[in-house]
N, C-alpha and C positions, 0 to 999 in steps of 0.2 A: 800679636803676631802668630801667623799658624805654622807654629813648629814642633808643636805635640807630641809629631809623631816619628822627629827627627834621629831621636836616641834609640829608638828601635831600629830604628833603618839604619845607622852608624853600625851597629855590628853585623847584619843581613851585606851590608855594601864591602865590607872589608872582610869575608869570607869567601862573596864572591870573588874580590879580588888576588886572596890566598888561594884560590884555587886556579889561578893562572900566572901567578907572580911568585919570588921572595918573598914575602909581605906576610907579616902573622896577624890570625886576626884582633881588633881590638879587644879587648879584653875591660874591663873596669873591676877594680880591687875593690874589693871590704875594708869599711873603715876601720882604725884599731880599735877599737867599737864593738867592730863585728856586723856593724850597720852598710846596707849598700846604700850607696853615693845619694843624698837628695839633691831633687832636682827642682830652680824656681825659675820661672819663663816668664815674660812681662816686659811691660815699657810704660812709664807714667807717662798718660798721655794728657800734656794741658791741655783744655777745653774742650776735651771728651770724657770717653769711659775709660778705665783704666780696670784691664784684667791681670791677675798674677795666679797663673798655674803651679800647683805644689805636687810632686809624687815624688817616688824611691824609684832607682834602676834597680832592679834584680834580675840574676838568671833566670834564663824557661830552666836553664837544664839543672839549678840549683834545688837540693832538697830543705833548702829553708823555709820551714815553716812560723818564722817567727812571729805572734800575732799583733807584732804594733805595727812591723811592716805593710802588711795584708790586709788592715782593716784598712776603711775610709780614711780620709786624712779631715781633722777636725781644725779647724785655726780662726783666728780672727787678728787683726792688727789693723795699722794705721800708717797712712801715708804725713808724715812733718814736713813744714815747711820752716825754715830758718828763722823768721820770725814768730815762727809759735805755731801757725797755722795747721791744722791738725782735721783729716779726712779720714773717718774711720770707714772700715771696709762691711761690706754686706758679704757674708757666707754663702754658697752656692757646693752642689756635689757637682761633679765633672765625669761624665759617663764614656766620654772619651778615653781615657787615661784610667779607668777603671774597669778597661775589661784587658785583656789577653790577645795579643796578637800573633797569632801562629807562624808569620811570617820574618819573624827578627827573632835572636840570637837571645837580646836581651827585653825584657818590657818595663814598664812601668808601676810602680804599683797602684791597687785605689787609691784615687785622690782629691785633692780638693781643689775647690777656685776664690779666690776672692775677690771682690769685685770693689771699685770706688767712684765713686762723681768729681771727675776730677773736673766738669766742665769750667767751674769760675776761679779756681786756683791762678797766680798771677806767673808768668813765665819770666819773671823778674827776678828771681831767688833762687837757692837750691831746695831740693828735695831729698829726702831719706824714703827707704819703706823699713817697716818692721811690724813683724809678725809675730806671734805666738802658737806654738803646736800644742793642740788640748787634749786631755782625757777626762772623763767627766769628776766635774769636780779641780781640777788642778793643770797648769800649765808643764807640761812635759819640757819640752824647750822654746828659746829664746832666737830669732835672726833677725838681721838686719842687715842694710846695706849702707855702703858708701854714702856721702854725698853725694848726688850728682845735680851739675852744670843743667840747664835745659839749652836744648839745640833750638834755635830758632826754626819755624816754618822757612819750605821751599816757595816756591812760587811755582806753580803749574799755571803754564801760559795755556796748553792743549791736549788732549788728545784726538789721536785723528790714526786713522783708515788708510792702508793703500794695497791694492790686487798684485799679485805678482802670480802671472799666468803660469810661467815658468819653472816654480817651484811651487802650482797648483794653490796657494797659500794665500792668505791674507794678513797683511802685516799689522801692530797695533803700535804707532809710535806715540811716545812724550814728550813735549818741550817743555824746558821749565827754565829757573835765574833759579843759582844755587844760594843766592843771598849771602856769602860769606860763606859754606860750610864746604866740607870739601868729601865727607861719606854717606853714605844716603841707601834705605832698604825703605822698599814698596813691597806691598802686599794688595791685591785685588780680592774682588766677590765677581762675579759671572752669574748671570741670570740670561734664561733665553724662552721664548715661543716656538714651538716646532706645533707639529702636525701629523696625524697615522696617513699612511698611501692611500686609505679608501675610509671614503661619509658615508655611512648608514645613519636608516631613523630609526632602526628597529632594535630593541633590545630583549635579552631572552629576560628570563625572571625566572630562574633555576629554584626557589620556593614551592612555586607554582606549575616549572616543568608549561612555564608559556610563550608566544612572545607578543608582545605589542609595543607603540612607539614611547620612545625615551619622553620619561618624565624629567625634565629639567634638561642638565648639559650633559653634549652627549661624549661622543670619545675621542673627537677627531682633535681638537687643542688640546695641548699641554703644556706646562711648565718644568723647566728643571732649573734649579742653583749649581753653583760651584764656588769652592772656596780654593783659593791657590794654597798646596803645601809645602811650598820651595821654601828657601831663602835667599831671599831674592835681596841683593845688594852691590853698589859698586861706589866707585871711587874718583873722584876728579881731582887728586892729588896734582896729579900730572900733569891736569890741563890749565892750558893759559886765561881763558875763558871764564865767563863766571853762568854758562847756560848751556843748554845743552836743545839743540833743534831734531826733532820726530829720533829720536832713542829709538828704536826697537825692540820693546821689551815681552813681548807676545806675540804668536803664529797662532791662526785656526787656520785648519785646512780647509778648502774652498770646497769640498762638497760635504761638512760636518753638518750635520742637524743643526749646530749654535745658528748657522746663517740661514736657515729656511726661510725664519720669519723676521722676527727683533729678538734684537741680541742689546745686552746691553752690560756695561761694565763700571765697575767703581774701582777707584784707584785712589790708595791709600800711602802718601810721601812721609816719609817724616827725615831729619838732618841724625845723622848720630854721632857721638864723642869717637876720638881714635882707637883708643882703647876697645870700645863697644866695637866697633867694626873688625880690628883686630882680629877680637873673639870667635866673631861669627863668619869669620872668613878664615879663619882653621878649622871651624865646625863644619863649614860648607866646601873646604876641601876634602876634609877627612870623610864627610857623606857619600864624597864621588869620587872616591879613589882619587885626588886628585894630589893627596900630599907626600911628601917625601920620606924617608923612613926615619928621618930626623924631625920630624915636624912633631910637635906636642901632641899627644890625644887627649882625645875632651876632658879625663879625670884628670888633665898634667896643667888645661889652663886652667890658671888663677882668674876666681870669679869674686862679683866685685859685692855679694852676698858671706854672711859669717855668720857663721852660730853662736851666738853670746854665751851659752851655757856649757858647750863639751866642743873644745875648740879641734876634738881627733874627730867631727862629721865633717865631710867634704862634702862640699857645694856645687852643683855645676849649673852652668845658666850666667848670663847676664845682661843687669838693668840697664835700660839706657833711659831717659827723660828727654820727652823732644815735644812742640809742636805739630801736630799732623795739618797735612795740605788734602784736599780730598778735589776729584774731580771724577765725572759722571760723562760715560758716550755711548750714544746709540747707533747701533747700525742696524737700517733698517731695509728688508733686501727689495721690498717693494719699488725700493728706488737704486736702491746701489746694483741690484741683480747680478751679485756675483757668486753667488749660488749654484753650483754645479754637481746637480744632484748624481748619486750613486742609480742604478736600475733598481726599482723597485723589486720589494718581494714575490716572490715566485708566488703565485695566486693559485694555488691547487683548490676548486669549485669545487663542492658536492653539494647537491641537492639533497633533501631531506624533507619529508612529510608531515604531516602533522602530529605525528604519533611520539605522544610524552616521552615514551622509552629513549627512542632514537634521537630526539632532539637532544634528550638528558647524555646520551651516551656523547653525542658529537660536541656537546658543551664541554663536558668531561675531557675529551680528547683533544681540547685546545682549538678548538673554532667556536665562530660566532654567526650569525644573522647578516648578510650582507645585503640581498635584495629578495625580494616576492617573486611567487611563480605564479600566475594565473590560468586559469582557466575559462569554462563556458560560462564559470558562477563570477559573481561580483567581488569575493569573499576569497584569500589566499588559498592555495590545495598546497603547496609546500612554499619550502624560503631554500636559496641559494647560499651557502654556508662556506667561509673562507679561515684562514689563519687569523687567530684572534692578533697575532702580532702586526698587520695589516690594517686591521679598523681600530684595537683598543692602542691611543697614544700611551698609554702607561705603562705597555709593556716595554718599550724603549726609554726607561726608567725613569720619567717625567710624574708629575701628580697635575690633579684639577687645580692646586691650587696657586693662582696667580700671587705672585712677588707682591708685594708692598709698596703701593706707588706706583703700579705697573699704569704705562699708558692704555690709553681706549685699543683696544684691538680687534681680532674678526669673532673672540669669544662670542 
């Protein structure tokens, strides 16, 4: 689940909110320790991968420099199954969670990931995790978790597309049979094809201070990912039903780059325990201002992880074990055309001669090669020179490189 980045943003969100409300901001205490609160984020997933993020919350504004805190986080452990079955974990560093974000209150420390195959485990049993924190040479401490229940998969019947002129938007709904489970959190990937406002064949070659035409691909296709940071979860407690027809659970706006070309999305279900949901629906009101001043803050709930060895570290975070339902949708505008693009960029033309300096300088200055100017000769006398952010796609934060399994396209 991507929620990484959740406990930085918990005290950034409840600052702004002290700053127009009663409301103090969240705050998270040092363990009697002296340790700030560790944090473990994760979901064993049967018949996938199974990630588990490890770090510390600590102050920006704290002068602790303590250095077990601050260093990398070293660990290794093991996913149980009730029957013995026993998935030890592969070591990973986590460069997320290891740098400093200027933007929240509190951050994270270096940290670590661990990683496991959970893909052939049976969803028949319960689960534990437990971990070890190392130093070289010797286990520092001991955690572990609960048993947990695994949630059976949902059923995802669809996703599907609908325009809504009106709110300029295009909606992305679910259908699904909840199979028996009654809380459920999705997580997506976003992948898209767009395109720069103007094809050129000419490229400079600032080496050489020259230009001639693009050796390979040029700048006009691009790629970009996205990963969703919500938490994203809800509940059919309430309802009578055991399904749920076109949910709503994303907008793009109808003139966003996602829709130029192919857009395409993955969507990621899993069922989760009450308890789990609980959790993460205190955490995902306390993110948005949305709790009471009686509601628990995240170092007040009880998490379903323990430290075996020094029972005064508090733990924040918790496991759930479920099934994942995975389903995949394209929208492609060639055919849906609901694409309504923004006015292109203001196309400010300079021409430019062939003189190394001046080409080098207007390179320099954020333009590119757009078309040829001719003359009486066969041979160019200068090139017409536009904003690189107009022909390079990459400046509109894209790369050359195509997704993974990307269909045939206009590349």
């Amino acid at each position: 689940m991507n929620t990484r980045y959740l406990f930085r943003l918990l005290a950034l969100s409840a600052a702004l909110s002290a700053a127009t409300a009663c409301i103090f901001p969240y705050e998270v205490d040092l363990a009697e320790n002296g340790e700030w609160p560790f944090v473990v984020e994760g979901d064993i997933q049967i018949g996938g991968k199974t990630t588990v993020y490890l770090s510390y919350v600590r102050s920006f504004q704290s002068k602790d420099t303590n250095e077990y805190a601050l260093r990398p986080i070293q660990a290794s452990g093991y996913i149980q199954g009730e029957d013995g079955t026993r998935v030890e974990s592969r070591t990973a560093y986590d460069p997320i969670s290891s740098s400093y974000h200027s933007g929240s209150y509190y951050s994270t420390s270096p940290g670590g990931v661990l990683e496991f195959d959970t893909s052939q485990l049976s969803p028949h049993q319960r689960y534990r995790l437990h971990f070890d924190l190392l130093s070289p040479g010797s286990v520092t401490e001991s955690f572990e978790s609960d048993w947990l229940e695994v949630c059976p998969a949902p059923t995802i019947d669809a996703l599907s597309y609908s325009p809504h002129p009106e709110f300029e938007e295009l909606w992305i709904g679910l259908s699904m049979h909840c199979n028996g489970s009654h809380y459920f959190r999705w997580t997506f990937e976003e992948a898209w094809e767009y395109h720069s406002d103007l094809s050129t064949f000419y490229e400079y070659k600032p080496e050489r201070r020259e230009i001639g035409y693009f050796e390979g691909p040029g700048l006009y296709y691009c790629w970009k990912e996205n990963n969703s940071p919500q938490i994203n979860i809800f509940s059919t407690a309430n309802q009578t039903e055991d399904r749920f027809e076109e949910l709503a659970f994303h907008t793009i706006a109808l003139n966003d780059k996602r829709l130029q070309q192919l857009y395409r999305i993955t969507v990621h279900l899993e069922a989760m325990s009450e308890n789990a949901y609980n959790y993460w629906n205190n955490l995902q009101q306390s993110s948005e201002g949305q709790g009471s001043i009686f509601s628990p803050t995240p170092s007040e709930m009880a998490s379903n992880v323990h430290c075996l060895t020094n029972s005064s570290i508090q733990v924040m975070g918790y496991l759930n074990a479920a099934e994942l339902a995975d389903a995949v949708m394209y929208y492609d505008n060639a055919e849906a055309r609901f694409y309504k693009p923004d006015r292109p960029y203001e196309t400010f033309e300079a021409e430019v001669g062939l003189d190394p300096l001046a080409m080098d300088a207007k390179y320099h200055a954020g333009f590119l090669p757009y078309s040829a100017v001719y003359g009486a000769s066969p041979m160019p006398t200068a090139y017409i020179w536009v904003a690189a952010i107009c022909i390079d796609c990459r400046k509109q934060g894209g790369t050359k490189t195509r997704p993974k399994d990307w269909p045939s396209s206009h590349y």
